[in-house]
C-alpha positions in Angstrom: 12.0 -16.9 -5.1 11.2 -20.0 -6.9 11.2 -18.8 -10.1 14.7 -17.0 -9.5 16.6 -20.6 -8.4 15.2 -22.2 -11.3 16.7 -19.8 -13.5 19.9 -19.6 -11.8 19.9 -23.2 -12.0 19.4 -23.6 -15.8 22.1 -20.5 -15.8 24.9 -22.1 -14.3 23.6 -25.8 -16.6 23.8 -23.7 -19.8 27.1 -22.2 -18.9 28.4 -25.6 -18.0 27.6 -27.5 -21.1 29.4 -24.3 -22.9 32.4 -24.9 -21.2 32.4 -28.4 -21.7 31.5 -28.0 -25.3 34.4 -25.5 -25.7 37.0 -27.9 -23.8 36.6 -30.7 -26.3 36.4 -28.6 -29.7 40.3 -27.0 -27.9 41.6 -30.5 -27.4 40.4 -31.3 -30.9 41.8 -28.1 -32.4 45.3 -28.8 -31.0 45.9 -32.0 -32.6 47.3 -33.1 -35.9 46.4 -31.7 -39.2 47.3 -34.7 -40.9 49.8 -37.5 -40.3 51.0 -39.5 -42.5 53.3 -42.9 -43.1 54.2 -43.2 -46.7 54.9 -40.8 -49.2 54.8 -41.1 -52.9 57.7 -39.8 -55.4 57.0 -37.9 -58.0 57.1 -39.6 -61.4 55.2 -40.2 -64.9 53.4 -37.4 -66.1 53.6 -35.5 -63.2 57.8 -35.2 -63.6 58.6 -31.7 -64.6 54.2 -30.9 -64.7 52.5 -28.4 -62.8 50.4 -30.4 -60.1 46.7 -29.4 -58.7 48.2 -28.1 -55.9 50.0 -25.4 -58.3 53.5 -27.1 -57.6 55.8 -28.2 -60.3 57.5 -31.4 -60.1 61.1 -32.5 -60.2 62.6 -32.5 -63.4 63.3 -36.3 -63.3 61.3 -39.5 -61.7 62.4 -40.4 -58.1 62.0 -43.1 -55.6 61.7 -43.5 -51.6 62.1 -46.3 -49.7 60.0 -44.4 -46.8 58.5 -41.2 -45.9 56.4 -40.1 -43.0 55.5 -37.1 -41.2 53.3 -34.9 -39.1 52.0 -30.9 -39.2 49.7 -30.0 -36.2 46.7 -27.5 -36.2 49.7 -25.1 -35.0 51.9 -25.0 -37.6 54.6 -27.7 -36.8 56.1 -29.5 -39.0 57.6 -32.9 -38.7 58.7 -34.8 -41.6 61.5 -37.7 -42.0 62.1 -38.8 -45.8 65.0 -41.7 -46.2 66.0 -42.6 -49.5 64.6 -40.4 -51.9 66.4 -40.2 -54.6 66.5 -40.4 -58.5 64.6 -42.9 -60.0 66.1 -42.2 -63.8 68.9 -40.2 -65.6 72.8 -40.5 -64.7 72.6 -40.3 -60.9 70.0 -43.0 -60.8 69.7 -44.4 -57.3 71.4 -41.7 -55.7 70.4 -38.1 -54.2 72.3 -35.2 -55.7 70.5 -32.0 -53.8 72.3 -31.1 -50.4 69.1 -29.9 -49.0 65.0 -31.1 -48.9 62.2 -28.3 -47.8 58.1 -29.0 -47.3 55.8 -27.3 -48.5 52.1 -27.5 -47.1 49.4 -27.4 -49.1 46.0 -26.1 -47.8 43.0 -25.1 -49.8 40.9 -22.4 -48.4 37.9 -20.1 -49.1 39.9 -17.8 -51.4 41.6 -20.7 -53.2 45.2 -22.8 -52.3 47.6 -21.4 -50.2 51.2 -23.3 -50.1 53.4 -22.7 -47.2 57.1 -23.6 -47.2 59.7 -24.2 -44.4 63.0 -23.4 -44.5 65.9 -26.0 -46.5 67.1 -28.3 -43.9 70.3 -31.0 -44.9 69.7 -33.9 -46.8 72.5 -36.5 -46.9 74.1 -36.8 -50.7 74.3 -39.6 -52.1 71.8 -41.5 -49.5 68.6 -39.1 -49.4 68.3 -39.2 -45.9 67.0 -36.0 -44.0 64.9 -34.5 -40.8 62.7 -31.6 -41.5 61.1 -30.3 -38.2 59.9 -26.7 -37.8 57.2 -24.6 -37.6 54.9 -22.7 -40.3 52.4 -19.9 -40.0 49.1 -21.9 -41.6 46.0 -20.4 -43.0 42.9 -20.8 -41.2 40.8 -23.0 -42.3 43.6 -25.3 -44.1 41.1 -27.6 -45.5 42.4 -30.8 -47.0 46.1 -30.2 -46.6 48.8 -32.2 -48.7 52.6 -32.1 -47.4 55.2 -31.8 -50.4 59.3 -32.8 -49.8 61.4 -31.4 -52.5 63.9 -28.6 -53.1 64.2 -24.5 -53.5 66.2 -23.2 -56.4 68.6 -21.1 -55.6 68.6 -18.7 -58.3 64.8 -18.9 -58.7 63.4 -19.7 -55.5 60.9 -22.2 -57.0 59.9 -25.3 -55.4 59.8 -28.5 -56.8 58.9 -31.4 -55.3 60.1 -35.2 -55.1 57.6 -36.9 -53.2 54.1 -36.2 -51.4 52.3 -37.5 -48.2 49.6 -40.0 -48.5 47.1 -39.8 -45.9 43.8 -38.7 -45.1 43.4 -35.5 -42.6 43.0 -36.2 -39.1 39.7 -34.1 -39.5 38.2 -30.8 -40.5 39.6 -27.4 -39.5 
C-alpha cells in the first residue's frame, strides 16, 4: 500500500510539472514574432538588386521618416510606415504608389519562404499608410524580416522600399 501512494504521488508531480511546463512554452508561443520600431529604406546597391531574402528592391532610393510594426507567432500583421517616399529621381520627396503591401520573410528547414499580405492604401503624395492583417506563416519561421513595398500590377512582383530592423522576440 506504501509502495502504491508513493507512486501515485510522483504520478500526479510528474504530470504537474508537464502541465506547468506546457503552460509557459503556450504563453511563449503566442507572442510576437518580432517587433520592431524603425525601418530602413531601400537604397545604394540594393535599389533595383535582388536581396538575400530573394526580394528585389525598388527601382529608385527612398526615405522614411518612421516605420514600425508587429507580426505575432499567429500570423498577424501590424505595420505603420509614414513618410516613405522617394529619395531620388523626379518625384523626389514624395510617394507616387497608391498602395504599400508586407511581405514576411522567414527562413526555414527547406530554405526562405516569403509571405505577402494583401495591398492596403498608402496616401499619395505623403507616404502615409496602416497595414494590419493576417498571414498564414510557416512553421518554424526562423529569423523573420518584415519588407513594406508594392505589387505590380501586371507582374505581381514585389518590390520593396523599406525593411524592419529588429531582433526576433525569440526562437520559434
Amino acid at each position: 500500500m506504501r509502495g502504491w501512494r508513493r507512486f501515485l504521488v510522483a504520478t500526479v508531480g510528474a504530470l504537474s510539472l508537464v502541465g506547468a511546463g506546457s503552460v509557459s512554452v503556450s504563453a511563449h508561443e503566442g507572442g510576437s514574432l518580432i517587433e520592431f520600431d524603425s525601418m530602413t529604406p531601400v537604397t545604394g546597391a540594393a535599389v533595383a538588386a535582388v536581396n538575400d531574402r530573394l526580394l528585389k528592391g525598388g527601382g529608385l532610393p527612398w526615405a522614411i521618416s518612421s516605420g514600425k510594426g508587429e507580426v505575432s507567432r499567429h500570423g498577424h500583421v501590424s505595420v505603420e510606415v509614414t513618410g516613405l517616399v522617394l529619395a531620388a529621381g523626379s518625384n523626389i520627396g514624395t510617394n507616387p504608389i497608391g498602395t504599400f503591401a508586407v511581405t514576411v520573410s522567414c527562413l526555414t528547414p527547406h530554405g526562405i519562404v516569403n509571405v505577402r499580405t494583401a495591398s492596403f492604401p498608402a496616401t499619395v503624395p505623403g507616404g502615409d499608410s496602416t497595414i494590419n492583417t493576417r498571414v498564414s506563416l510557416p512553421h518554424p519561421c526562423k529569423k523573420p524580416e518584415v519588407f513594406v513595398g508594392t505589387v505590380n500590377a501586371t507582374t505581381g512582383a514585389f518590390a520593396w522600399f523599406a525593411m524592419s530592423n529588429a531582433d526576433e522576440e525569440g526562437d520559434d
